[in-house]
N, C-alpha and C positions, 0 to 999 in steps of 0.2 A: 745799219738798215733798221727800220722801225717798224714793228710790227703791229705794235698798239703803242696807248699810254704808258704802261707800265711794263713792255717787252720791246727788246731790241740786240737786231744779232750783229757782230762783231766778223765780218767778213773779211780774213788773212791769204798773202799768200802762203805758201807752201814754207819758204825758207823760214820767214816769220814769223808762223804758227810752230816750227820746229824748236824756236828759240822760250815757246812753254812749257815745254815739256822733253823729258829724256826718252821717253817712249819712241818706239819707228812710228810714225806716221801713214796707218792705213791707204791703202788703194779701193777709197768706196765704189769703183765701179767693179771690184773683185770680192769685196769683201764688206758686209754691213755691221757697222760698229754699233747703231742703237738708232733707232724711229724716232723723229722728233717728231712730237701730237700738241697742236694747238685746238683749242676752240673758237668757233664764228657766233655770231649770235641768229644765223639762219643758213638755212641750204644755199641761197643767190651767193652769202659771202664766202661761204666755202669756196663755190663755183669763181668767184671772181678772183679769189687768191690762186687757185689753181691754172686760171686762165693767164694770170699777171707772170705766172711761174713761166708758165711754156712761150707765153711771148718773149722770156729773157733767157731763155734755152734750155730748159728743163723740159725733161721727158716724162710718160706716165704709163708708171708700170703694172697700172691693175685700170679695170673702170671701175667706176664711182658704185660705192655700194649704199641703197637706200632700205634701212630696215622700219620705217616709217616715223618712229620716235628718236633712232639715229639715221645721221645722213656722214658720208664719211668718202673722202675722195683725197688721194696720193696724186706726189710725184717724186721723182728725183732729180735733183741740181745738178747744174751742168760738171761739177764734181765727183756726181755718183750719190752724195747724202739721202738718204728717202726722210722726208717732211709727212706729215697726215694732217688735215685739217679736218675736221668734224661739227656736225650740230649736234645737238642735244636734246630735245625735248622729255626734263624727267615725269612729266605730269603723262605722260604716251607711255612710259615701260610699260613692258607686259609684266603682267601679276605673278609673280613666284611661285 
């Protein structure tokens, strides 16, 4: 699956995925192994990854939180995985 230019994710099944590793293979809908956090290069792209998510069966487990210099909206794969997509504006932080 292609995320960008330079990111792209590697979608296995179960049996498949078991053949990298010795580890038991988590049950993400019981238990979260680790938040994958991409970057968009605005709030609309956030919104449309998020949107592109849940049309292919991904669920959304918080709403969308906008702190005006970040914007920042989850979901979780029809796996269980939780994804975070965010923007960024560093020139908006607030001053220290």
């Amino acid at each position: 699956m292609v995320i960008s230019e330079t990111i792209y994710v590697m979608l296995l099944t179960e049996e498949f995925f078991k053949t990298f590793t010795t580890k038991p293979i988590v049950d993400a809908h019981q238990s979260i192994e680790c938040s994958i956090a991409l970057t968009c290069d605005s709030k609309d792209a956030v919104n449309d990854m998020v949107d592109k998510a849940v049309a292919a069966g991904a669920t959304i487990p918080n709403p969308a939180n906008d702190y005006g210099f970040m914007y920042q909206h989850s979901f979780d794969d029809p796996d269980g995985h939780h994804w975070e997509y965010f923007w960024m504006d560093p020139n908006g932080m607030p001053q220290q």
